[in-house]
C-alpha positions, -999 to +999 in steps of 0.1 A: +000+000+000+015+035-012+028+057+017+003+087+004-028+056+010-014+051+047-014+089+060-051+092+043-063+065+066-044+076+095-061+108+091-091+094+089-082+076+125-072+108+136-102+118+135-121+087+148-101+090+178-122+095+208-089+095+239-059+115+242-041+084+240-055+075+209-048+108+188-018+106+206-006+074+190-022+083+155-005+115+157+026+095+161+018+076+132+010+100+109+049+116+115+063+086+110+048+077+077+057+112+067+092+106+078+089+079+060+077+095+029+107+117+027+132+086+031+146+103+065+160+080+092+158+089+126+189+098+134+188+123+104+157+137+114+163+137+151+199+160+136+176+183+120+150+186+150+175+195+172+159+163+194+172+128+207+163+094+193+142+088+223+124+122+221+114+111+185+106+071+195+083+086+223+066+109+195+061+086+170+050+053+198+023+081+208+040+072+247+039+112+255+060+138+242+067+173+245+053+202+230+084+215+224+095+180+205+064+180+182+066+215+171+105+211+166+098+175+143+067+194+127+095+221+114+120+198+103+092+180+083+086+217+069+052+209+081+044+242+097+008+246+082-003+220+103+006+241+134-019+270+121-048+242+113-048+235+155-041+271+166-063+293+142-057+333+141-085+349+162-107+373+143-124+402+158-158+397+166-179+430+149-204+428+178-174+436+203-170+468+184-197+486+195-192+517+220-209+507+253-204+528+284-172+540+291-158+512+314-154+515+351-120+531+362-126+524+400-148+503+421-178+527+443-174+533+480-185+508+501-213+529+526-217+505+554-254+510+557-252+547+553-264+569+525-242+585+503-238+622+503-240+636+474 
């Protein structure tokens, strides 16, 4: 079965996966076929990541990882648009735009029963 087949299905998986443990190990999966894909061995890519073999094995076994590994093997992958697909830029919202009252600068005096003076 072509590579290209394998990381269709493991999308797919991906997102079929209903515990952190299984996106994590489909996750995994889907690096490694890319890997794969581009002929890299793990020592190479683990050179390029700036990461240890064990950092990678963890990653790709979906046994926990670091953020810091996963965005580090994402970029040596030159996979960076997957990064903005899970963290999407925040857009304005127009109804936030519309003058209310000026908002409060200080919090009133407490009157302990008393009326104010005004």
């Amino acid at each position: 079965m072509p590579i290209v087949v394998l990381i269709v299905l493991k999308e797919t998986v991906m997102k079929q996966a209903s515990t952190p443990q299984e996106l994590e190990i489909a996750l995994g999966e889907n690096l490694k076929a890319l890997r794969l894909q581009k002929n890299l061995d793990r020592q190479t890519l683990c050179g390029q990541a700036g990461i240890s073999e064990n950092a990678l094995r963890h990653l790709e076994d979906g046994n926990g990882a670091t953020l810091k590994t996963l965005v580090r093997v994402i970029r040596a992958l030159n996979r960076e648009d997957w990064i903005a697909g899970i963290a999407p830029q925040v857009s304005i919202n127009p109804l936030h735009m519309i003058h209310k009252n000026n908002p409060r600068q200080r919090a009133r005096r407490k009157t302990n029963g008393k009326k104010e003076k005004v």
